[in-house]
C-alpha atoms as one frame of an Amber mdcrd trajectory, in Angstrom:
protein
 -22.564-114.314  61.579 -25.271-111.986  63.406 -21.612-108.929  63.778 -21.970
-109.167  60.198 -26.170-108.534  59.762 -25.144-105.513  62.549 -23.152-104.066
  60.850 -24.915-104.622  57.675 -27.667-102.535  59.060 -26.082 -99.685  59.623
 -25.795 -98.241  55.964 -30.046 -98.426  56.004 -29.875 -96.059  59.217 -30.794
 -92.410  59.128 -29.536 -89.398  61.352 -31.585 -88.614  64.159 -33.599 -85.310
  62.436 -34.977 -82.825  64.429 -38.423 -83.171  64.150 -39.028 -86.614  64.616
 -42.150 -88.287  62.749 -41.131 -92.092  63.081 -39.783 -94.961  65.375 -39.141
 -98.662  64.650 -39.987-100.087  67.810 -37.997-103.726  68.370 -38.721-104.159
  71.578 -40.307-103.681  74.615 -39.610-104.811  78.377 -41.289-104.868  81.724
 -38.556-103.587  83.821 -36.099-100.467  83.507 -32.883-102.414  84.363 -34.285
-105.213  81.539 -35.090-102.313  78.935 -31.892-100.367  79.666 -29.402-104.024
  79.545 -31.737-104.257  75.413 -30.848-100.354  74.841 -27.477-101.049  75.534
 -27.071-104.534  73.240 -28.706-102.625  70.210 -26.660 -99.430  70.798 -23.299
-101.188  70.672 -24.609-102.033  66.840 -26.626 -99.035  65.556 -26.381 -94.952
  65.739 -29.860 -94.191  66.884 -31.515 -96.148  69.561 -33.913 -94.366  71.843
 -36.106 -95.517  74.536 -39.047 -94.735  76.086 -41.777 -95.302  78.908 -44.632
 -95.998  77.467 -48.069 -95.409  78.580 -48.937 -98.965  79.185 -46.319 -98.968
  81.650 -43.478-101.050  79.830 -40.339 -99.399  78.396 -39.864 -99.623  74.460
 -36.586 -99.635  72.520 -36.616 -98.186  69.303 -34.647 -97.136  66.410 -35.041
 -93.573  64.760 -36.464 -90.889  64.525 -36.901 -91.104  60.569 -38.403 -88.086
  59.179 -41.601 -89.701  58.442 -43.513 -93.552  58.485 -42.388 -94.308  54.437
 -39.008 -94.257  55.534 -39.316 -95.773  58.992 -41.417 -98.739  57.164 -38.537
 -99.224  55.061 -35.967 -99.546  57.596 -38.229-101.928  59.248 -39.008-103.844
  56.175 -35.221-104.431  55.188 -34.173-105.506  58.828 -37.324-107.448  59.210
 -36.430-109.142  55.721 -32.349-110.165  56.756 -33.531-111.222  60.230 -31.905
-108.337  61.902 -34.737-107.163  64.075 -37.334-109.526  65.952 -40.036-110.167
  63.152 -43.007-108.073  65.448 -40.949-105.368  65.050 -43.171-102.294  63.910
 -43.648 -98.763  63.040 -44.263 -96.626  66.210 -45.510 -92.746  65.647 -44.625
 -91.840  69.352 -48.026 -91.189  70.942 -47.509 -94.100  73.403 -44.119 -92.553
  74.494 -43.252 -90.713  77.597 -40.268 -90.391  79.282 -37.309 -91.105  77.392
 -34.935 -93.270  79.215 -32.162 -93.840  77.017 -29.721 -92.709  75.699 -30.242
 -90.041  78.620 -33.802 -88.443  78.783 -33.204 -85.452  77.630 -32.817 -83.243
  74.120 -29.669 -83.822  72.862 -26.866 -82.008  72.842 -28.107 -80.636  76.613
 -25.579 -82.165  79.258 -25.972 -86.008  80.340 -27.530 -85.906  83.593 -25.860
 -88.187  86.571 -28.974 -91.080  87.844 -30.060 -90.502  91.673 -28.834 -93.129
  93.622 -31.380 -95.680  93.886 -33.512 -95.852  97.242 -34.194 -98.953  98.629
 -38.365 -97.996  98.774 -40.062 -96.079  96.705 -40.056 -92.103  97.484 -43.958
 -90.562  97.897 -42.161 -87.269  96.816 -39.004 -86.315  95.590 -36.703 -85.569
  99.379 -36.376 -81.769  99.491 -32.395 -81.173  98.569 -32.872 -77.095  97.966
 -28.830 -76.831  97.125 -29.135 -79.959  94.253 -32.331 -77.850  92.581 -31.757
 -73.861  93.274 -32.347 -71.341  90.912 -29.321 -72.026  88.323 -31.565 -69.663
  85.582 -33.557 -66.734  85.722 -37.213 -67.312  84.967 -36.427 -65.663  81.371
 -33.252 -68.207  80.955 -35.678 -71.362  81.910 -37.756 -69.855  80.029 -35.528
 -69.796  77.168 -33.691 -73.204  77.848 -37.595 -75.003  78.125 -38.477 -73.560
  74.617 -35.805 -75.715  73.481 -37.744 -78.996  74.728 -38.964 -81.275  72.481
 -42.951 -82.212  72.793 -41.184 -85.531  74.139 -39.028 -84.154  76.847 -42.241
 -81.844  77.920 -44.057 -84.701  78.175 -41.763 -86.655  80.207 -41.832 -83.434
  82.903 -45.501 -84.074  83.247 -45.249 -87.653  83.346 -43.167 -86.999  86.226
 -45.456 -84.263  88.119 -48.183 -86.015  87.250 -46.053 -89.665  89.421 -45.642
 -87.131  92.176 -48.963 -86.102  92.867 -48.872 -82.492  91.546 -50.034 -82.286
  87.982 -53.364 -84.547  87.114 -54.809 -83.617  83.737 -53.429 -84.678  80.270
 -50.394 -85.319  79.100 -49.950 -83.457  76.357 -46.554 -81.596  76.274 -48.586
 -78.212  76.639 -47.347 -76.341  79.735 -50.577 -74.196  80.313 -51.893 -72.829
  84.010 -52.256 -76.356  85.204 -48.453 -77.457  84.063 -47.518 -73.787  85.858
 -49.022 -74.431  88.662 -48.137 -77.817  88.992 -44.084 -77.005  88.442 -44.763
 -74.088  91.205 -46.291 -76.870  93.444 -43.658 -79.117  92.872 -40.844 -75.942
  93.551 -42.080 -75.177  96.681 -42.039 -78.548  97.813 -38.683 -78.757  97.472
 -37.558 -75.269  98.850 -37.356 -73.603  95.814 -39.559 -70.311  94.995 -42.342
 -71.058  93.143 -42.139 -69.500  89.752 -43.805 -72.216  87.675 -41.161 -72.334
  85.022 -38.633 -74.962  85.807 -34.577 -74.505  85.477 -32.447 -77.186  83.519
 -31.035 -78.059  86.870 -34.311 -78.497  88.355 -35.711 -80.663  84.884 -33.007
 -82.889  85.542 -33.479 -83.307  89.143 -37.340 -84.061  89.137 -36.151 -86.486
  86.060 -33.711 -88.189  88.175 -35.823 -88.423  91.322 -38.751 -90.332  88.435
 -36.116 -92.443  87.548 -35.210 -93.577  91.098 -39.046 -93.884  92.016 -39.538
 -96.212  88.915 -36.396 -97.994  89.954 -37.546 -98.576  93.410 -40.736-100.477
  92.386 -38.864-102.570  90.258 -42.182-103.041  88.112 -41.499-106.993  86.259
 -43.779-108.972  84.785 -44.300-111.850  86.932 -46.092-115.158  85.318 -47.701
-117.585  88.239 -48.280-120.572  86.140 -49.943-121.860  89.595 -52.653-119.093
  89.902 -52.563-119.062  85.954 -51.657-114.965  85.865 -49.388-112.712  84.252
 -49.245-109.517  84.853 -46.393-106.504  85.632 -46.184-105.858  89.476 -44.034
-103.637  91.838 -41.484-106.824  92.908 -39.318-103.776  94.641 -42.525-103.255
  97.057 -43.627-106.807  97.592 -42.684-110.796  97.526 -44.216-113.996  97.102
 -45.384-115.969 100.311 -47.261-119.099  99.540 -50.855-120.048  98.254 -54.229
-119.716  99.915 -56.769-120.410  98.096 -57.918-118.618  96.357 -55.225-116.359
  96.753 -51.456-116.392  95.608 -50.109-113.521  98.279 -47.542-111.315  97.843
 -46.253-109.433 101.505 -44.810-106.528 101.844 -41.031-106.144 101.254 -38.959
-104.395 103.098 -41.040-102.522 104.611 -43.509-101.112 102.062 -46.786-101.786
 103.778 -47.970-102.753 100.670 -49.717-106.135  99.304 -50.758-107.778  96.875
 -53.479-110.938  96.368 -53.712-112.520  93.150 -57.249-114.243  92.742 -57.073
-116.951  90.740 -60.573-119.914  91.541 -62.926-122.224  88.878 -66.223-120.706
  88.861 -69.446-119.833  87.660 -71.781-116.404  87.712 -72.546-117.636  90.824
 -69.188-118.025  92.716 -68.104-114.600  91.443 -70.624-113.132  93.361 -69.581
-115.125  96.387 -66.410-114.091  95.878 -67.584-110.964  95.764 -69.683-110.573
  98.790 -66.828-112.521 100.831 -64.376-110.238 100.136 -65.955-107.369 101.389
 -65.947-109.312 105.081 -62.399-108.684 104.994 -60.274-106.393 106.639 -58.463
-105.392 104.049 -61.907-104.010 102.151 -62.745-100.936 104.436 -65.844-100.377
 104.421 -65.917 -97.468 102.996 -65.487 -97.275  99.072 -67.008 -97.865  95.930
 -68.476-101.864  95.189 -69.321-102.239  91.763 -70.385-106.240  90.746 -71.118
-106.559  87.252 -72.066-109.704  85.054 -68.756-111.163  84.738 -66.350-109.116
  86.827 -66.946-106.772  90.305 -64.660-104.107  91.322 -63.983-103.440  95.251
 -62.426-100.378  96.419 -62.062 -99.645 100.285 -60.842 -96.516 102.192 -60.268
 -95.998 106.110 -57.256 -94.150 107.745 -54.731 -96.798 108.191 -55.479 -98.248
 104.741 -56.326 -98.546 101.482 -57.305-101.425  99.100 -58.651-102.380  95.219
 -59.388-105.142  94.064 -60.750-106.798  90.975 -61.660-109.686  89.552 -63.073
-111.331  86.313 -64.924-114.402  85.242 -64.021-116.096  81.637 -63.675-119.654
  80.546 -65.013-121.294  83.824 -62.460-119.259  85.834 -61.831-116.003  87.922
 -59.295-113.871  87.867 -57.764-111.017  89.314 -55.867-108.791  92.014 -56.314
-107.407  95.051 -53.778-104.195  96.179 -53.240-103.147  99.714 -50.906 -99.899
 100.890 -51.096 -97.312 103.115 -53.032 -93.830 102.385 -49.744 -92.217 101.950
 -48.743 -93.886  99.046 -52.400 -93.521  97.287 -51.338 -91.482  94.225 -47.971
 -93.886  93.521 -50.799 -96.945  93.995 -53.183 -95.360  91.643 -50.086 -95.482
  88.576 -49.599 -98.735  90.164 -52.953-100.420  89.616 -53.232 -99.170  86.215
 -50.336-100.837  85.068 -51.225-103.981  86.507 -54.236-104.044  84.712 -53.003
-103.154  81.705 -50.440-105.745  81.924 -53.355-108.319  83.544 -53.254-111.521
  81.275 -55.256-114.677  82.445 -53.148-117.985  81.480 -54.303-121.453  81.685
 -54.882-123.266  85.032 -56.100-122.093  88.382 -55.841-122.434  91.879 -57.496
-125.669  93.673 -59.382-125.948  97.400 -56.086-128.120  98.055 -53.993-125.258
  97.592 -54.358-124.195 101.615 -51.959-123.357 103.984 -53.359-125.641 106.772
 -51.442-123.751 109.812 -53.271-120.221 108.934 -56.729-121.794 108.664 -59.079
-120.411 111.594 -62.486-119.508 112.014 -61.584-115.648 112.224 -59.746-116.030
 108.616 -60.232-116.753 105.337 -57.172-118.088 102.977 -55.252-116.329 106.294
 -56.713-113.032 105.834 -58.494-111.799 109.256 -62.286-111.394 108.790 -63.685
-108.060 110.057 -65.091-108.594 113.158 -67.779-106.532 115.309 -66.287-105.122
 118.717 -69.519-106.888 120.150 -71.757-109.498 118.912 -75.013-110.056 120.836
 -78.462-111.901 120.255 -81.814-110.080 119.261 -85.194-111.042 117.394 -88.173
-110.122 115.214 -90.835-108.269 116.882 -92.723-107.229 113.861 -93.146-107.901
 109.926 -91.289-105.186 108.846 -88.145-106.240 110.300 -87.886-104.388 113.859
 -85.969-105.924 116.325 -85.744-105.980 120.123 -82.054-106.490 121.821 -80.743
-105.554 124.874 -79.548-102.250 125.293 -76.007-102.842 126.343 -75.683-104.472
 122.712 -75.939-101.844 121.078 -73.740 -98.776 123.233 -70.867 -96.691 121.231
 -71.865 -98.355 118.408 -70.857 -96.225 115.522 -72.360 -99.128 113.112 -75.646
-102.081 114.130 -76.154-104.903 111.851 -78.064-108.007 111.655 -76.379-111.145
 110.967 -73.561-108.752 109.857 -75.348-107.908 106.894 -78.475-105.970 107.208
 -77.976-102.373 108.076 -80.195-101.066 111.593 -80.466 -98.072 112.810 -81.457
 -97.581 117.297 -84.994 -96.320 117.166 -85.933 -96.353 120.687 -83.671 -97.219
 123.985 -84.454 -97.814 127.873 -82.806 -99.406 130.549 -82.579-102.668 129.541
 -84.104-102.764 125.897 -83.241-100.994 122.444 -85.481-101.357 119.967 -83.771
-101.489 116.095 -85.040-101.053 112.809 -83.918-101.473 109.476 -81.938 -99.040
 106.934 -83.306-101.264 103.790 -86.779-103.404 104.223 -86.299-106.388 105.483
 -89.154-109.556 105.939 -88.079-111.889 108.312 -88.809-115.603 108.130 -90.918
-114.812 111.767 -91.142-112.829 114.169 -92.058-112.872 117.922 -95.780-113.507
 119.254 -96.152-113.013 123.071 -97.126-114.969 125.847-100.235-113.304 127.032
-100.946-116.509 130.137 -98.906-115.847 133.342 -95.555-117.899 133.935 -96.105
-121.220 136.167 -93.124-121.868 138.012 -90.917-125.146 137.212 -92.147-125.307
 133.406 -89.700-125.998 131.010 -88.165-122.932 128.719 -86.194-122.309 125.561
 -83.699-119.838 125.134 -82.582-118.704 121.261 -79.367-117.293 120.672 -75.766
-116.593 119.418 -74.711-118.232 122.384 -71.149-118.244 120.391 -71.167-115.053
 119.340 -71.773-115.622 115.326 -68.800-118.367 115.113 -71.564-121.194 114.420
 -73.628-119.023 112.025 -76.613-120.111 113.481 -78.824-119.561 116.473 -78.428
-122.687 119.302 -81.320-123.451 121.672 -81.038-123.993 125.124 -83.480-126.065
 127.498 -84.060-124.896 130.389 -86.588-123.941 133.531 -88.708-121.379 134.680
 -87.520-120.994 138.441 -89.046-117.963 140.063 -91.506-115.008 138.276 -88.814
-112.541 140.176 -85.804-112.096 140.605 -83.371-112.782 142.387 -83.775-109.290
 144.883 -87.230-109.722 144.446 -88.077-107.324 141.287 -91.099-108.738 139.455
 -90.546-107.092 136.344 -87.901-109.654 135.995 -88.189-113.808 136.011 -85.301
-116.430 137.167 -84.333-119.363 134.963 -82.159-122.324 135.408 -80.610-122.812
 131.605 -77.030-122.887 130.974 -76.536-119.843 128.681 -73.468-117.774 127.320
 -72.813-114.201 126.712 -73.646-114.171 123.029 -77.392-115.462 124.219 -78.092
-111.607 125.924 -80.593-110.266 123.899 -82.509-113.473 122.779 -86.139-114.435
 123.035 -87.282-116.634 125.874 -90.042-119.211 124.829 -92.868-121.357 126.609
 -93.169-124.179 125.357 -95.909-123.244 123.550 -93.803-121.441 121.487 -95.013
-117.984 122.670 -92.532-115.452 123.537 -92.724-114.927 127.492 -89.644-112.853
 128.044 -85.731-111.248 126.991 -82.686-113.007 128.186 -80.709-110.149 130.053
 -76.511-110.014 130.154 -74.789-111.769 133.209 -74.583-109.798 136.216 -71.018
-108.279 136.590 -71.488-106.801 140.558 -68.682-109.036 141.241 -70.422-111.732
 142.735 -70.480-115.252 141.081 -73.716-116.937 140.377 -74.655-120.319 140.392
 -74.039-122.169 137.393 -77.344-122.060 135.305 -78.551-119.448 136.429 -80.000
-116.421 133.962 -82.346-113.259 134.142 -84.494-112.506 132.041 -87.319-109.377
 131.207 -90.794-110.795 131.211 -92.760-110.330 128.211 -95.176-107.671 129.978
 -91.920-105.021 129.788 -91.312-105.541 126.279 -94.984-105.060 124.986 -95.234
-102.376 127.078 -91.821-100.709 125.106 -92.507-101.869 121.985 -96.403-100.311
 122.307 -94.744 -96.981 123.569 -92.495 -96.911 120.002 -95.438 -97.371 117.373
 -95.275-100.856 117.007 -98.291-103.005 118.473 -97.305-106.562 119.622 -98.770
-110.069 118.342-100.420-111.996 120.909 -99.432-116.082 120.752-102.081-118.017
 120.591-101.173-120.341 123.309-102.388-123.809 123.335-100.697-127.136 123.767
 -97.257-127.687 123.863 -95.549-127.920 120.913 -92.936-130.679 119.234 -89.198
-130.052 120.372 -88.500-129.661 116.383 -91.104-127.013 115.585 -90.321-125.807
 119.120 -86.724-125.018 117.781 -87.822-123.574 114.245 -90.143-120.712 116.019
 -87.561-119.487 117.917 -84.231-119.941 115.440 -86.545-118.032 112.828 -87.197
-114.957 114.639 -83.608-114.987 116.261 -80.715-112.489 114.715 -77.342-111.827
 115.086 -76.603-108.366 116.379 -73.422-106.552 115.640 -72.107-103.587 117.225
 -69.349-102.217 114.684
C-alpha cells in the first residue's frame, strides 16, 4: 500500500524553481551516513529532495524548494493528511540550512563532484594536494562561475572555512574582505596563490575535504539510559569504557587524543558546587582557563600546552548533568564546533548514575572515578605565624616553585627567604583558625615534644602529631642555633611547628639530612624558636609570645598545633 501513497504524492510536487522561498522538512538525523541512507529512501519516491546541515548540527531532509510558504504549507498539509510524510513534518524557510549534502552540494546543473575518500581521523586542515585544487579558472572565470552560487552554496563555503579555522564571523553567504581573505588563507594553505576568489575545482575540493572531516567524527546521537543523557557526540573520535561515578567515560579511539566524560550524579545546590570545586583538582582541568559556577550549572574551561578541556554541568530535578571534553590544542577549533553541537543536542533523560556504579580496580587515593588528581611536585608542612595568614616553612619547600599553595587551595606568594626558612603570605586574606605563639623559657633537655605535620604528604588530609623528646639544645656538630629530638618523623613533617608541652612553639622541624650518612632511627633537627623570631621580626611581622604555664591536656595539646599547621604545595 505505502508504493501507492508514493506515488500518489508525486502529482502535489513542484519543480525545483530558482529562487527558492520554501522547504518541507520530513526529517532530520544525527549522522551523515543516517541522513544520506533517509535522502536516498525519499528520493527513490519524489523529484525534489534536498538536504542540508543544519546549524544545530543535525542533517535535515526536505522536499522543495516551492516558490513560497502558501504552497510549501500545502504540500505539507496534503501529505501530512494521507499519511505520506511523518506527522511533525513542517515548513522550513532555510535559515537553519548550511551545507547541502544531497543530492550533491552544489547548484545544479554544475558537475557532480566525486566524495574524498574517508580518513580514518578527523583532518585539522584539509592535506595540501596543489595538483587536485590548481588554478582551473582565471580570477575573472571564478569570478564569473561564483556569481552563479546560490546564497545556499555560499554559505556552505563558509561553513566550511569557517570548520577549518580560517573564516570566523557570520555566516551569511556575503563574501566581503573577511570571506576574501579567508579563501586566500585557505589557498595558500594548500599551495595555491592566494587570490581570494575560489575556482569551481577548488569549491569542490574544500567541499569534499568538509565532507570527509564531518564523516570522520561520525557525530550520532548516543542515549546512555545509565547516566540518563542524550546527546550527539563525535563516536568516530571516541568509545565507551565503563562507569565511574559520576562519570560515564568515553576514551579516545583510534588514536584521537580526545575524551569525553559524561556527568551524570543526584544532587542538590550544594553537591554542584562540590562537583564543581572537585573537578578543578583534576588533571584534565588545567589550571589555566575560565571557571564560571552559577546557581544551577558551572562551566570549567582549562588550557595548558599538552591539553585542552570544557566541561559543563547542570542541576534540575534533584540531578546533575553534563559533559566534560578533552583533546589536544591542535584540534581546538574542530573541538570548539564540537562542543557546540553537543550542547545543542544535550538532553537530560530520567535516571542517574549511583555511588555503586565504581570501577573498584581504578579506585586510588591519587584518583577520582580513575581520573589522576593534580598533584604538587612537592608537598611539605608549614604553619601560622600571624593573624593575617603568614606562614613560616622551610625553605627547601618552596625552591623552583612556579606555583605555593596552602592546603592546595589558598594561593601564597615567598615574601622573605634564608637558609633554612621562607616566610609566605597570602594572594587573597586568609584568617587562620590559630596561629603560632613562641616559647620565650629555654629548652630543658629530656622533656617531652610534639611535632605537627603532613607527615604523609597531604594523602590523610589532615595534620598527624608526633610525640617525641627534646634530646640536646644543639646539634648534632654542635651548632646551637639548632636543637636534637628523638620523634619518629617523615618527610612531609619538614616545615612543621615543634611544641612544648605547654603548647608554645619552641622551634621548626628541618628536612632529613641527605650527606649520605644514615641516622639513627628517631632522630630529627630542628630550628629553635630564637631563629625564627628573629626572621620573622626582620620581615615586618612581630611574633606572639606563649604564655607558658602548666602543661597542657594531650587533646588540647593536639588542637594548638593541628590548627596552626598547613599543607604546603610547591606546584
Amino acid at each position: 500500500m505505502a508504493h501507492v501513497f508514493w506515488g500518489f504524492a508525486l502529482c502535489f510536487l513542484l519543480p525545483v524553481m530558482a529562487a527558492a522561498q520554501s522547504w518541507v522538512q520530513v526529517e532530520a538525523r544525527p549522522t551523515l551516513p543516517e541522513a544520506r541512507d533517509r535522502a536516498a529512501a525519499y528520493d527513490s519516491a519524489f523529484s525534489n529532495v534536498e538536504g542540508y546541515w543544519l546549524r544545530s548540527g543535525w542533517f535535515a531532509i526536505v522536499l522543495g524548494p516551492f516558490a513560497n510558504s502558501d504552497e510549501a504549507q500545502r504540500v505539507r498539509d496534503t501529505l501530512q493528511q494521507d499519511r505520506i510524510i511523518p506527522p511533525d513534518s513542517f515548513v522550513a524557510d532555510g535559515r537553519e540550512f548550511r551545507q547541502k549534502y544531497w543530492p550533491s552540494g552544489v547548484r545544479a546543473g554544475a558537475a557532480v563532484r566525486t566524495p574524498t575518500p574517508l580518513p580514518q581521523t578527523a583532518p585539522a586542515a584539509p592535506t595540501p594536494q596543489t595538483p587536485a585544487i590548481a588554478l582551473d579558472e582565471t580570477p575573472a572565470q571564478a569570478r564569473a562561475s561564483e556569481r552563479a552560487l546560490s546564497r545556499t552554496e555560499r554559505e556552505a563555503l563558509q561553513t566550511a572555512l569557517q570548520w577549518f579555522g580560517f573564516y570566523d564571523a557570520a555566516i551569511d553567504g556575503s563574501f566581503g574582505r573577511g570571506t576574501r581573505r579567508s579563501m586566500g588563507a585557505w589557498q595558500a594553505e594548500n599551495g595555491s596563490d592566494p587570490t581570494g576568489i575560489l575556482t569551481a575545482k577548488q569549491r569542490a575540493f574544500l567541499l569534499a575535504a568538509f565532507d570527509a572531516a564531518l564523516a570522520a567524527l561520525n557525530l550520532q546521537t548516543v542515549t546512555d539510559a545509565k547516566a540518563g543523557i542524550s546527546l550527539t557526540m563525535p563516536t568516530g573520535l571516541v568509545q565507551f569504557e565503563g562507569y565511574d561515578y559520576p562519570f560515564a567515560r568515553y576514551g579516545a579511539k583510534s588514536g584521537s587524543e580526545v575524551e569525553l566524560l559524561l556527568i551524570s550524579q543526584p544532587g542538590t545546590r550544594t553537591t554542584l558546587g562540590g562537583l564543581y570545586e572537585i573537578m578543578q583538582t583534576l588533571e584534565i582541568v588545567p589550571l589555566e582557563g575560565e571557571r564560571q559556577l552559577g546557581r544551577d550549572s558551572f562551566t570549567l574551561r582549562g588550557s595548558n600546552a599538552e591539553l585542552e578541556s570544557y566541561s559543563f554541568a547542570r542541576l534540575s530535578g534533584g540531578e546533575i548533568k553534563g559533559f566534560a571534553l578533552v583533546y589536544p590544542p591542535a584540534r581546538s577549533a574542530e573541538m570548539a564546533r564540537i562542543i557546540d553541537i553537543m550542547q545543542r543536542s544535550f538532553t537530560p533523560i530520567p535516571g542517574s548514575l549511583q555511588p555503586t556504579d565504581l570501577n573498584a580496580e581504578a579506585q586510588s587515593v591519587d584518583l577520582l572515578a580513575g581520573l589522576e588528581l593534580r598533584r604538587p611536585k612537592l608537598s611539605r608542612s608549614g604553619f601560622y605565624v600571624d593573624p593575617t595568614g603568614a606562614v613560616i616553612t622551610t625553605a627547601n619547600a618552596v625552591a623552583s616553585c612556579t606555583r605555593i599553595t596552602l592546603d592546595e587551595q589558598h594561593e601564597m606568594q615567598v615574601a622573605a627567604r634564608t637558609g633554612d626558612l621562607a616566610l609566605l603570605t597570602p594572594v587573597a586574606p586568609l584568617v587562620p583558625l590559630n596561629y603560632a605563639r613562641f616559647a620565650t623559657r629555654p629548652p630543658v633537655i629530656r622533656t617531652p615534644v610534639a611535632v605537627s605535620g603532613f607527615s604523609y604528604e597531604g594523602v590523610l588530609g589532615a595534620p598527624t602529631v608526633t610525640f617525641g623528646t627534646l634530646a640536646d639544645i644543639r646539634d648534632l656538630s654542635g651548632d646551637t642555633a639548632r636543637s636534637r629530638l628523638e620523634a619518629e618523623t617523615l618527610t612531609g613533617d619538614a616545615g612543621g611547628p615543634v611544641l612544648d608541652a605547654s603548647g608554645g612553639v619552641s622551634g621548626l622541624l628541618l628536612p632529613t639530612p641527605t650527606s649520605g650518612r644514615a641516622l639513627p632511627e628517631a632522630t630529627a633537627l630542628a630550628l629553635k624558636s630564637s631563629q625564627i623570631v628573629s626572621f620573622l621580626a626582620e620581615n615586618g611581622i612581630t611574633p606572639a609570645a606563649a604564655r607558658g604555664g602548666s602543661a597542657l591536656a594531650t587533646e588540647d595539646l593536639v588542637a594548638t598545633a593541628t590548627d596552626m599547621t598547613v599543607l604546603v604545595g610547591c606546584w
